[in-house]
C-alpha positions in Angstrom: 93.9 104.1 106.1 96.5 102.7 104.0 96.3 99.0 102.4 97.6 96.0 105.1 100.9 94.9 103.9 101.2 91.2 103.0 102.8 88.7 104.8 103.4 85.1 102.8 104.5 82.6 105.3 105.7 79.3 104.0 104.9 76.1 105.6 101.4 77.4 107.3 99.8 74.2 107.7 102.9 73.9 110.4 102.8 73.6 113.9 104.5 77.4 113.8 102.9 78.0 111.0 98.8 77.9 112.3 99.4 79.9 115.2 101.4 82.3 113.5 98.9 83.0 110.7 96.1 83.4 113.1 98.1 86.1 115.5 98.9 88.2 112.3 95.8 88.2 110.7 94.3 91.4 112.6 97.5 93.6 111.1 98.4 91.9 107.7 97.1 90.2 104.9 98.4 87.3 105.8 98.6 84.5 102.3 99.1 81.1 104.3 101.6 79.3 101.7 100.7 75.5 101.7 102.0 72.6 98.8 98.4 71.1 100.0 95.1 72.1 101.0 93.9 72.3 104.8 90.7 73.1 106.3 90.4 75.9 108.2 93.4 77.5 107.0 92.5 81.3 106.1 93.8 82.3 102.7 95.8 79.6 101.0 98.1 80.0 98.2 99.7 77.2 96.6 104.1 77.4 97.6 105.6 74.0 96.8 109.1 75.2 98.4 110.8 72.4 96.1 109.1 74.2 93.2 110.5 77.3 92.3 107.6 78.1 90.3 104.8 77.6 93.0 107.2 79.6 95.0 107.7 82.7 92.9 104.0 82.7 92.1 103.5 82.9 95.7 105.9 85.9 95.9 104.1 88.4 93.7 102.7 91.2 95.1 104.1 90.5 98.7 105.8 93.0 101.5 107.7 90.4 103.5 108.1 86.7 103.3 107.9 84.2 106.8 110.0 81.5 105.6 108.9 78.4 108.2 108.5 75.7 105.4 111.6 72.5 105.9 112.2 69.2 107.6 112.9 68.7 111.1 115.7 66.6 112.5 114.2 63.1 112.6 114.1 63.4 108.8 115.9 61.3 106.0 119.0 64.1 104.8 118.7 62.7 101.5 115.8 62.1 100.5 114.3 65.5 102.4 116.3 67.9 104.5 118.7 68.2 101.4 115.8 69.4 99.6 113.6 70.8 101.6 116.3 72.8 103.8 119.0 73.4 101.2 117.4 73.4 98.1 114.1 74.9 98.7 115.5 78.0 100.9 117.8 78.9 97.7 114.0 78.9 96.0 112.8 81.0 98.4 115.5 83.8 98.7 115.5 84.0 94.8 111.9 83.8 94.4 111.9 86.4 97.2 114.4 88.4 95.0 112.8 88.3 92.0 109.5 89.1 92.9 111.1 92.6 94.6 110.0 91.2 98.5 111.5 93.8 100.7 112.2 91.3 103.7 112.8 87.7 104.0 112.3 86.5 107.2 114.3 83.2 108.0 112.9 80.7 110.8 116.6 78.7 112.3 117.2 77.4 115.4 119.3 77.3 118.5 120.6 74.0 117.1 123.1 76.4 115.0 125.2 76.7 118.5 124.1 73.8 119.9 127.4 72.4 120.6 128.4 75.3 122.8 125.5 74.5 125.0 126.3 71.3 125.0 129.7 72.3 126.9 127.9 74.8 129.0 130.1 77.7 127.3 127.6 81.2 127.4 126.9 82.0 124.0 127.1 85.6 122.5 126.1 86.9 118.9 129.6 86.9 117.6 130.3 83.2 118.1 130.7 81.0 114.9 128.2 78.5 114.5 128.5 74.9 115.8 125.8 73.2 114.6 124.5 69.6 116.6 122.7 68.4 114.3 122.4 67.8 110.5 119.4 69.6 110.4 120.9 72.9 112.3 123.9 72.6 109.5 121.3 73.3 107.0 119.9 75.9 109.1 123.4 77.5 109.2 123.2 77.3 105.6 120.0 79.2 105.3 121.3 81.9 107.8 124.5 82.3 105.6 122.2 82.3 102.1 120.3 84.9 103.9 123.1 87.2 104.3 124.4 86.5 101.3 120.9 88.1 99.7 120.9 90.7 102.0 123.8 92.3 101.2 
């Protein structure tokens, strides 16, 4: 039987996070990156996303990368969703890049077309993003940075 591929997912002490780690356990080797320690949490390896370090440390040896780690919208922009949701995803793609991971994937939200819903206009995969919030602009971001490493 060949080796389980590994899975690092960022920000596993999250509400996502837990749950997610636990339901891929059975068919990866799942490293739960965490900037802290927290009991109970199966295999934890230090990824401080605002440390690009921590992070590329992380990245060695790994198949595909879960990228959940950032601030939510009831956040200071400043002080963290400018480096947490801007700055830190840049450490993650490049970390990601760097350490050869085959597959980044990027956790956004429906926020990044939330003003469409807002009007009650359907919304289809080729419309441009209309973000309602600061925090779904720095999602946009991270969808575009994704791209941008991807091709």
């Amino acid at each position: 039987m060949p080796p389980k591929k590994v899975v690092l997912i960022t920000g596993a002490s999250g509400r996502m996070g837990i749950d997610l780690c636990q339901r891929l356990a059975d068919r990866f080797e799942v490293r739960a990156g965490v900037r802290r320690d927290v009991e109970g949490l199966a295999n934890p390896v230090p990824c401080h996303i605002r440390e690009f370090d921590s992070v590329l440390a992380a990245m060695q040896g790994v198949d595909c990368c879960i990228h959940l780690a950032g601030q939510s919208w009831d956040k200071d922009v400043v002080e963290f969703m400018i480096p947490d949701n801007v700055a830190a995803v840049y450490n993650v793609f490049e970390a990601a890049r760097r350490a050869r991971v085959k597959r980044v994937v990027f956790a956004s939200t429906n926020h990044v077309v939330g003003n469409y819903l807002e009007e009650g206009i359907t919304v289809t995969e080729d419309v441009p993003p209309r973000p309602d919030t600061f925090y779904a602009v720095t999602k946009v971001y991270g969808e575009a940075l994704g791209r941008f490493y991807a091709e």
